[in-house]
C-alpha positions as a Markdown table, in Angstrom:
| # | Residue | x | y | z |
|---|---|---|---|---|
| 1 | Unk | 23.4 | -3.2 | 33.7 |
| 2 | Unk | 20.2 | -3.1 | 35.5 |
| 3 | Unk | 16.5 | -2.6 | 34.1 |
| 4 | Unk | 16.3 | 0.9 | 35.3 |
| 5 | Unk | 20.0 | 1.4 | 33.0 |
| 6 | Unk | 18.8 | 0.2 | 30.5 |
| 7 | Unk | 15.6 | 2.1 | 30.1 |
| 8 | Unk | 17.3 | 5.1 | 30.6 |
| 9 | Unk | 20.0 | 4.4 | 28.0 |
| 10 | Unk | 17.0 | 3.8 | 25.3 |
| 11 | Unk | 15.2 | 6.5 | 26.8 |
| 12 | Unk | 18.4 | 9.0 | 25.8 |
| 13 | Unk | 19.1 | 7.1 | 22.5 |
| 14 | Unk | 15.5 | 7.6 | 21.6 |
| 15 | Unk | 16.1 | 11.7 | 22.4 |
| 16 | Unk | 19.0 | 11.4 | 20.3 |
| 17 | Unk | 17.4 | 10.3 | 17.4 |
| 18 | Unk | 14.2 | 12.7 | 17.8 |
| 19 | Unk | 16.4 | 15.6 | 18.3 |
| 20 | Unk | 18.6 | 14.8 | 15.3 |
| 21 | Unk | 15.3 | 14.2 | 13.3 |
| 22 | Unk | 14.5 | 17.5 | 14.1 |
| 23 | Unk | 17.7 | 19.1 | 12.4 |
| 24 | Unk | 17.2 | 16.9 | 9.4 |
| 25 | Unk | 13.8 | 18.0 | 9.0 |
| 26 | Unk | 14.8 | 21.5 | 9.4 |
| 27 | Unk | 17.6 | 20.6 | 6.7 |
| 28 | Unk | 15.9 | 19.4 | 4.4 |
| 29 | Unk | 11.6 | 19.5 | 4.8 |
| 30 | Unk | 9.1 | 16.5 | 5.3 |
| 31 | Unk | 8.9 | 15.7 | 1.8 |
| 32 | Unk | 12.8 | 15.2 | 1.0 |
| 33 | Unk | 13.6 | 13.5 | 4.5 |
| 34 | Unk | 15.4 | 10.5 | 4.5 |
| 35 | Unk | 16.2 | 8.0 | 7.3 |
| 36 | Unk | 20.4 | 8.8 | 5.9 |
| 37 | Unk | 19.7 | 12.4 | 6.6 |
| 38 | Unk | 18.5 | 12.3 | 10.3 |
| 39 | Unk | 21.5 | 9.6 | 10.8 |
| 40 | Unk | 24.1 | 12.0 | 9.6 |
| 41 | Unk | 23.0 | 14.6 | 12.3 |
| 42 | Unk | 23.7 | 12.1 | 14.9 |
| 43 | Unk | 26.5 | 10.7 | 16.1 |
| 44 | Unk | 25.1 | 7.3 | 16.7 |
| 45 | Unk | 25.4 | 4.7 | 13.8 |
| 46 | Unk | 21.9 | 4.8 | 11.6 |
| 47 | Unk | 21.5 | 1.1 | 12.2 |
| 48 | Unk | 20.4 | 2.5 | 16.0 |
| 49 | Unk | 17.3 | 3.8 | 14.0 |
| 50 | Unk | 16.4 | 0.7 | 11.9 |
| 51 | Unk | 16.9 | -1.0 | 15.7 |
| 52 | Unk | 14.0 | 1.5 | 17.5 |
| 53 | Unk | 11.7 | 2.2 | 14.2 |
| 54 | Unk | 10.3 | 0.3 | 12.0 |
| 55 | Unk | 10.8 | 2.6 | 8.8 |
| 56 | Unk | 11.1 | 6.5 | 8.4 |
| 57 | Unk | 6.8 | 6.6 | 8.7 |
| 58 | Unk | 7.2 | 4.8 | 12.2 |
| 59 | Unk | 9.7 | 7.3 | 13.8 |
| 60 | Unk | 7.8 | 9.9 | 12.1 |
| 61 | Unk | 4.8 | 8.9 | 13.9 |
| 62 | Unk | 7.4 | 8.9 | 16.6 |
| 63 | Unk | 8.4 | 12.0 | 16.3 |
| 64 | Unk | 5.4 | 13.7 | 16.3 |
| 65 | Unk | 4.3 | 12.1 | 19.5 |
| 66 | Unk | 7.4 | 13.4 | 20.9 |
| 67 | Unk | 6.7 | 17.0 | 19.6 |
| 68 | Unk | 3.3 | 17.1 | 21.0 |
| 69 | Unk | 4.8 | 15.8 | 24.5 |
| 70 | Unk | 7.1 | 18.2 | 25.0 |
| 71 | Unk | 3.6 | 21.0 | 24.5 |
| 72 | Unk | 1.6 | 19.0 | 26.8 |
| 73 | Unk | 3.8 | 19.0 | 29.4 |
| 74 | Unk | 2.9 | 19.7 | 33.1 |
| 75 | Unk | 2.0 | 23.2 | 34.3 |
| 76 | Unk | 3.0 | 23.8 | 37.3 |
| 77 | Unk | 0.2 | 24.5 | 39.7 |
| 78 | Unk | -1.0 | 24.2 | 43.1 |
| 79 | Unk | -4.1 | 24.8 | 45.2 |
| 80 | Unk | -3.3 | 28.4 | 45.7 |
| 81 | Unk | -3.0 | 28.8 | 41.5 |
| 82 | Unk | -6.3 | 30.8 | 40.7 |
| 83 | Unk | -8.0 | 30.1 | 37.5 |
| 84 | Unk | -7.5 | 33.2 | 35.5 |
| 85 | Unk | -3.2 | 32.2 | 36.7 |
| 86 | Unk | -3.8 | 28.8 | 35.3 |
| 87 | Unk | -5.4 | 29.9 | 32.2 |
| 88 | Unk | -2.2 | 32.3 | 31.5 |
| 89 | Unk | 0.2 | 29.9 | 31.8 |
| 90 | Unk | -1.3 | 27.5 | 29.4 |
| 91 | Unk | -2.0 | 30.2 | 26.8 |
| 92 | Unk | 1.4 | 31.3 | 27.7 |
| 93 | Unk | 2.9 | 27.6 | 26.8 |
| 94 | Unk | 0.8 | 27.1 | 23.7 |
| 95 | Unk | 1.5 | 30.4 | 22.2 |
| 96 | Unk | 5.2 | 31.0 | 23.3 |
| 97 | Unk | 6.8 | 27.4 | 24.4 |
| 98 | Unk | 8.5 | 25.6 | 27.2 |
| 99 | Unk | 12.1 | 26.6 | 27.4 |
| 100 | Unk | 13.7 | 23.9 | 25.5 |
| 101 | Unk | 17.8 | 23.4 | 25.0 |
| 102 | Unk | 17.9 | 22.9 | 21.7 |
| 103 | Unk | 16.0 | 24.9 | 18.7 |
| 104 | Unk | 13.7 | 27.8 | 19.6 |
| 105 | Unk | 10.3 | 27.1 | 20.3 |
| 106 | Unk | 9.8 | 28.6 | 16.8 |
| 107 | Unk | 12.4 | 26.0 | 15.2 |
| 108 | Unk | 10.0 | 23.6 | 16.6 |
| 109 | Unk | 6.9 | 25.3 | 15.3 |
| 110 | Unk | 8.5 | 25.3 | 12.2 |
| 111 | Unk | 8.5 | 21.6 | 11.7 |
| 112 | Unk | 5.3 | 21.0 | 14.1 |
| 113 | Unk | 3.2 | 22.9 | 10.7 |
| 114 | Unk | 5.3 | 21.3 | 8.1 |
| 115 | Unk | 3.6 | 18.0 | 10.2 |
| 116 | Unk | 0.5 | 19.5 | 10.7 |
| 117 | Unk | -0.2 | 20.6 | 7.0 |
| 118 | Unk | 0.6 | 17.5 | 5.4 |
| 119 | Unk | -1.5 | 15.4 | 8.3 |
| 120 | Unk | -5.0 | 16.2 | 5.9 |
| 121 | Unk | -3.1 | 13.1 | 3.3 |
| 122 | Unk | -2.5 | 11.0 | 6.8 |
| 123 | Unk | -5.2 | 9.5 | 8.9 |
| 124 | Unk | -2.9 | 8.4 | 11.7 |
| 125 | Unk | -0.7 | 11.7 | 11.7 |
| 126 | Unk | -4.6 | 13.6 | 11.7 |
| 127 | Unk | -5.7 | 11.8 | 14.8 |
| 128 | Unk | -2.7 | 12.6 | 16.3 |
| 129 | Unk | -2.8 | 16.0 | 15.8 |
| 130 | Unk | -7.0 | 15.7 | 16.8 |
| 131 | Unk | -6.0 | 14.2 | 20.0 |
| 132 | Unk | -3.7 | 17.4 | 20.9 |
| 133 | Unk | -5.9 | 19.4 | 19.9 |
| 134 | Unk | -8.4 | 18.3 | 22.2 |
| 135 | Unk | -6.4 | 17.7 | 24.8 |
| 136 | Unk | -5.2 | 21.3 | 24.6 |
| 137 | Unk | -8.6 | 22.8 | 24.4 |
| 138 | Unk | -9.9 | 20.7 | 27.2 |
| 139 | Unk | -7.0 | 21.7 | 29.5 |
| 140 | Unk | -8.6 | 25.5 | 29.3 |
| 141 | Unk | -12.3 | 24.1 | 29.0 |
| 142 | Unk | -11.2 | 22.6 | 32.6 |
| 143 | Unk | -10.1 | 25.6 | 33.9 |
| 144 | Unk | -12.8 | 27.8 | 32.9 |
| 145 | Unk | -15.3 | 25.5 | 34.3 |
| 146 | Unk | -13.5 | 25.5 | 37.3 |
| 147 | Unk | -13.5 | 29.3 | 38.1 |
| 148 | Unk | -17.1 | 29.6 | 37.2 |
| 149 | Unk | -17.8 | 26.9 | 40.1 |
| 150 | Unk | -15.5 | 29.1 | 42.5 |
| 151 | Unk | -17.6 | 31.4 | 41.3 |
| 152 | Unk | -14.3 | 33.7 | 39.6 |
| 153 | Unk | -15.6 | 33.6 | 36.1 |
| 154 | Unk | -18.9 | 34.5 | 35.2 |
| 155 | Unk | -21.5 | 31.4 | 33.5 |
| 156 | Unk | -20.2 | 30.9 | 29.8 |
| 157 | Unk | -20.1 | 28.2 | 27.6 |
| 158 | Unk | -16.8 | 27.1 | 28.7 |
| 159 | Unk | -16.3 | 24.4 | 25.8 |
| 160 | Unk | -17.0 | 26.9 | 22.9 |
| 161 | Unk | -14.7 | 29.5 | 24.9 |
| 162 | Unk | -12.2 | 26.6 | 25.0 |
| 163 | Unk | -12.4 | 26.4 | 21.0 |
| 164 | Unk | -12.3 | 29.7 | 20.6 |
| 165 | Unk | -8.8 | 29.8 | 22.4 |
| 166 | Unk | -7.3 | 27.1 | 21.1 |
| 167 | Unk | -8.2 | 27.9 | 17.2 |
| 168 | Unk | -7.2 | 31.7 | 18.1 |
| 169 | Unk | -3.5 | 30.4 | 19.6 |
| 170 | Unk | -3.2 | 28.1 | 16.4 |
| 171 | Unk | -4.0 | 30.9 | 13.5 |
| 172 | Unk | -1.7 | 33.3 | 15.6 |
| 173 | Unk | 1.3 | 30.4 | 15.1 |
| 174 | Unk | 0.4 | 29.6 | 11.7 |
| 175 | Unk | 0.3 | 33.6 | 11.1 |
| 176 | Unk | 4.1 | 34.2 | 12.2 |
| 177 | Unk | 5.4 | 30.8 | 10.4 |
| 178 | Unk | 3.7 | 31.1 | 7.5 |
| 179 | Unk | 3.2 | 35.0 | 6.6 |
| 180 | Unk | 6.0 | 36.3 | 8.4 |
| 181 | Unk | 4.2 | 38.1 | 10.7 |
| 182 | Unk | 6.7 | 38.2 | 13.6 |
| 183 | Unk | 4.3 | 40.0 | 16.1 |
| 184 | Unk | 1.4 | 37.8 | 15.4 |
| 185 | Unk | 1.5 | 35.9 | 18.9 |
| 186 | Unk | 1.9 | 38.9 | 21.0 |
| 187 | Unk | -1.0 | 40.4 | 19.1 |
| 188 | Unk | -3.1 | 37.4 | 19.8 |
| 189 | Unk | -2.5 | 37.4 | 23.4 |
| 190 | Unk | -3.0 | 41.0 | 23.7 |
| 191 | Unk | -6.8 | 40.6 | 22.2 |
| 192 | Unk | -7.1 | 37.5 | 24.2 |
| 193 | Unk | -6.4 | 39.2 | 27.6 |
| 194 | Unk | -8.9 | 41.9 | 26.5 |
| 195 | Unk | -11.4 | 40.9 | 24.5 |
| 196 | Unk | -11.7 | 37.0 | 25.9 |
| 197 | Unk | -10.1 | 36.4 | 29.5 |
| 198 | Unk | -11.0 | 39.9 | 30.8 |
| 199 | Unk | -14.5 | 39.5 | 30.0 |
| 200 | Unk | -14.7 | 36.4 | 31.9 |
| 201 | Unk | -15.2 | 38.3 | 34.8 |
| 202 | Unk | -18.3 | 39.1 | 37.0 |
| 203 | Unk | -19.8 | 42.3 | 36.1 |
| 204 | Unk | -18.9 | 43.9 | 39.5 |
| 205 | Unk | -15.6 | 42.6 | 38.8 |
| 206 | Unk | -14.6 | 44.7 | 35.8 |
């Protein structure tokens, strides 16, 4: 078997064991989860996990890098993509999800909060969702800031706008997993097309 063979056998074993954790955690919450639970979803012996992770806390950590890759993943744009396109399409994947084959985006979202609200007791877990964070926000701070030098938006402070959107896609999230409140993203980006990308606009423009 060649190198290339054998890093795309771990590569899938890996997936295996991040999708299964995901099923397990689903199953059975963050709290209760244990390393015998995400190896019964799998069909791969558990002693494959104890090989890749050092401990349940390690493929945690693990798993929520995977998690976060899977929201950070490329948009696809080229040079004709205008900003006001781009911005869409990243509000888009924050708020709704890539199409994924397995779970729903809101399966995911599901055990991305249970993650996320426990992360205030983790230092490590709390920079990795700080990271995201920032990485997300800076994606549309970038963006902004690009169609005000094109000279498509009007001057605004593009960082706070960036904040604004990010915080405003993550309360809409929290709103449908937590309350119930099925309509919750749709409402968001309904009042962000009108009340915060619409007004990005020149004057003459709207």
């Amino acid at each position: 078997m060649s190198e290339s063979d054998g890093s795309v056998e771990a590569q899938d074993t890996r997936e295996v064991i991040m999708e299964a954790t995901f099923r397990a955690l689903r199953e059975h919450g963050y709290t209760d989860l244990r390393v015998r639970d995400i190896g019964a979803e799998m069909e791969l012996s558990r002693q494959v996990i104890h090989y890749h992770f050092d401990g349940k806390y390690d493929l945690l950590s693990s798993f929520l890098e995977y998690v976060i890759d899977q929201y950070e993943g490329s948009i696809e744009v080229d040079e004709e993509t205008g900003p006001r396109e781009e911005l869409d399409m990243r509000i888009d994947r924050c708020l709704f999800g890539p199409e994924l084959e397995e779970f729903s985006h809101w399966d995911r979202m599901q055990v991305y909060h249970e993650l996320y609200a426990s992360a205030q007791h983790d230092e490590a877990h709390r920079e990795l969702f700080t990271e995201h964070y920032d990485r997300l926000k800076q994606g549309i701070v970038d963006v902004i800031e690009r169609g005000i030098e094109q000279g498509s938006f009007r001057e605004v402070d593009a960082d706070l706008m960036g904040q604004h959107l990010t915080d405003t896609i993550h309360v809409a999230r929290e709103r449908r997993l937590a309350l119930g409140h099925d309509d919750a993203p749709d409402e968001a980006r309904r009042a962000i097309d009108e009340f915060v990308l619409d007004s990005l606009y020149p004057a003459s423009e709207t």
